[in-house]
C-alpha positions as CSV (number, residue, x, y, z in Angstrom):
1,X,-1.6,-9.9,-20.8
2,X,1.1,-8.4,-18.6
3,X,1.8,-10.8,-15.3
4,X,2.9,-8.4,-12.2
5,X,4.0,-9.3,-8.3
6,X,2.8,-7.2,-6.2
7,X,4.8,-6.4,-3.3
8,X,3.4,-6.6,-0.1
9,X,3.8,-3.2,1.0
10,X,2.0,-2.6,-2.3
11,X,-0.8,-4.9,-1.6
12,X,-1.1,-3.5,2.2
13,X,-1.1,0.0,0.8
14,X,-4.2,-1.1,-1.4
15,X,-6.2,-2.4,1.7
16,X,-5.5,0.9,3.6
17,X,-6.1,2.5,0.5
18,X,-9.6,0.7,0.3
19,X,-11.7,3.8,1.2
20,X,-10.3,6.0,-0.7
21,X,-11.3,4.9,-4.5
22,X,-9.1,8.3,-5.8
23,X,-5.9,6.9,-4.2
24,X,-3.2,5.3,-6.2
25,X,-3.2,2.1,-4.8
26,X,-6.6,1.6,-5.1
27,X,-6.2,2.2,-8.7
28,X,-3.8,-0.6,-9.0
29,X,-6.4,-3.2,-6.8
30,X,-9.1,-1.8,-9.1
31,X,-6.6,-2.2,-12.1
32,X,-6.0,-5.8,-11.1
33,X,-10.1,-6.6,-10.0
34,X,-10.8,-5.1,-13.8
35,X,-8.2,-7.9,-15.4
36,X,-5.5,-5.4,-16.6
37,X,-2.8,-7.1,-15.4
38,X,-2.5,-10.9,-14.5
39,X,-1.2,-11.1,-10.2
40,X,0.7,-13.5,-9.4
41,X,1.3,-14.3,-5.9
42,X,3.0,-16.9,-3.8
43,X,2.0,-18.5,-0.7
44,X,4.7,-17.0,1.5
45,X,4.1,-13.9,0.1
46,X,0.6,-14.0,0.6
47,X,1.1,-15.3,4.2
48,X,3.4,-11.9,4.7
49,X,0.4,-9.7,3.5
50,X,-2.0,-12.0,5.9
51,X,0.1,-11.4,8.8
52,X,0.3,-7.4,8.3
53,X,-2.9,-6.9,7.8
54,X,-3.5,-8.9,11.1
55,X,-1.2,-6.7,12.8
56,X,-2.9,-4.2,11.3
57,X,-6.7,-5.0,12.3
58,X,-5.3,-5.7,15.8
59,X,-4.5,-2.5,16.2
60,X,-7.6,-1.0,14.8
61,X,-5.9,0.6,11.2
62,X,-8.2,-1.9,9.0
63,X,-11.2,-3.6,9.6
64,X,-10.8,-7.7,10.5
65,X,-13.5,-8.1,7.5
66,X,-11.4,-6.1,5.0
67,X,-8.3,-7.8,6.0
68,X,-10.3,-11.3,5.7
69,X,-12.4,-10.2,2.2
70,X,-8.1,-8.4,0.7
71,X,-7.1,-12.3,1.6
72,X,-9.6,-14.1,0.4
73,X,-9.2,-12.3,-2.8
74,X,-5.6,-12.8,-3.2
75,X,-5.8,-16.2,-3.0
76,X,-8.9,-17.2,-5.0
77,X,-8.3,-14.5,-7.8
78,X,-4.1,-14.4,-8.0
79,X,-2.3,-17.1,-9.5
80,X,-0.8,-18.5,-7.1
81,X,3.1,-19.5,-7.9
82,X,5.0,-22.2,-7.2
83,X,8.3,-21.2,-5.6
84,X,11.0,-22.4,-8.3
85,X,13.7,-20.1,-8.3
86,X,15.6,-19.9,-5.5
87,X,16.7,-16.2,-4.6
88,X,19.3,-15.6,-1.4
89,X,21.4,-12.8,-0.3
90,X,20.0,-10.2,-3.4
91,X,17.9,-7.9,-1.1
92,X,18.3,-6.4,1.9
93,X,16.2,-8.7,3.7
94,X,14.8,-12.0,3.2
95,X,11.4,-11.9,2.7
96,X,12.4,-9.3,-0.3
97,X,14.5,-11.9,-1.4
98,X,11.1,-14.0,-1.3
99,X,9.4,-11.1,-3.5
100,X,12.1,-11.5,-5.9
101,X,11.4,-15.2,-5.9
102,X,7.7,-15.1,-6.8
103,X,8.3,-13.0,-9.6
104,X,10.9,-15.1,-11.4
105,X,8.9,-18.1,-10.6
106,X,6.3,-16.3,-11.7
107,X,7.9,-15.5,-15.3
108,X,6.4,-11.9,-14.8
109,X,7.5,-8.8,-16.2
110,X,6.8,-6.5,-13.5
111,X,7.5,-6.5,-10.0
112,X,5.5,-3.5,-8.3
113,X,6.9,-2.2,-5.1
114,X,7.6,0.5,-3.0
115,X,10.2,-0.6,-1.2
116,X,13.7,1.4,-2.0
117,X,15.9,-1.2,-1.7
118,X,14.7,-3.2,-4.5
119,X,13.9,-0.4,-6.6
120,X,17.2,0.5,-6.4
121,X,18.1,-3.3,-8.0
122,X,16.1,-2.2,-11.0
123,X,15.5,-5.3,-12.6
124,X,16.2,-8.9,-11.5
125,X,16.4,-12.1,-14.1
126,X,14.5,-10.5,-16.3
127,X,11.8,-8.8,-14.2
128,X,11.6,-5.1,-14.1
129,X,11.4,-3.5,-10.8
130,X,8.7,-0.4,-10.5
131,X,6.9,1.9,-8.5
132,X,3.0,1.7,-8.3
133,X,3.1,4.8,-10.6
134,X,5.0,3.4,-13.3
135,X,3.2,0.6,-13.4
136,X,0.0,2.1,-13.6
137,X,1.5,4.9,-16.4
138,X,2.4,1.5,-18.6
139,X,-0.8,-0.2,-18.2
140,X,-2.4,3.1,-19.3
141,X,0.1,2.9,-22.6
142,X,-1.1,-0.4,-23.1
């Protein structure tokens, strides 16, 4: 089975994305919920996503109970990785560089984002770097 990181902006997108089952990144949630794809997470990373969608139901874009039930599901249903590799300085910012971490740590093939800066890396240590689109086209050839 293929292992994938989600980015956060990916993972946030899927929340927002929630009630609109016809979106793209409800596809990849649904794609995950449906065992396609193995998602590893790690607990920084997931603490990101926690504190967006915070910020997010705070200021009325998401429910607080999708932003609790999106949580609760990342961290009973991901695998939840271990940071082992260390990763500094290769993306723009830190907490992509923490992105980058999970997914070596993770030993996955895929990391799913849309953020441009690490697209633009293309592949780190082994892990390829996609767009939600991509990803979802290869799990279709699969």
């Amino acid at each position: 089975m293929i292992t994938a990181v989600l980015g956060a902006n990916v993972l946030i997108s899927g929340a927002l994305a929630a009630t609109r089952p016809d979106s793209l990144m409800a596809a990849l949630i649904r794609a995950w919920v449906q065992q396609k794809f193995e998602l590893a997470l790690s607990a920084p990373l997931i603490d990101e996503v926690r504190r967006n969608l915070e910020r997010l139901a705070s200021g009325g874009r998401i429910s607080q109970t999708d932003c609790d039930d999106l949580s609760r599901l990342l961290k009973n249903e991901a695998r939840i990785t271990p940071l082992t590799a260390h990763v500094a300085g290769v993306a723009t910012h830190p907490e992509d560089d923490i992105v980058l971490a999970t997914a070596v740590s993770a030993g996955a093939s895929y990391l799913v984002t849309g953020d441009k800066q690490l697209l633009a890396i293309e592949s780190f240590r082994g892990v390829e770097i996609v767009l939600p689109r991509t990803f979802l086209d290869i799990l279709g050839s699969e």
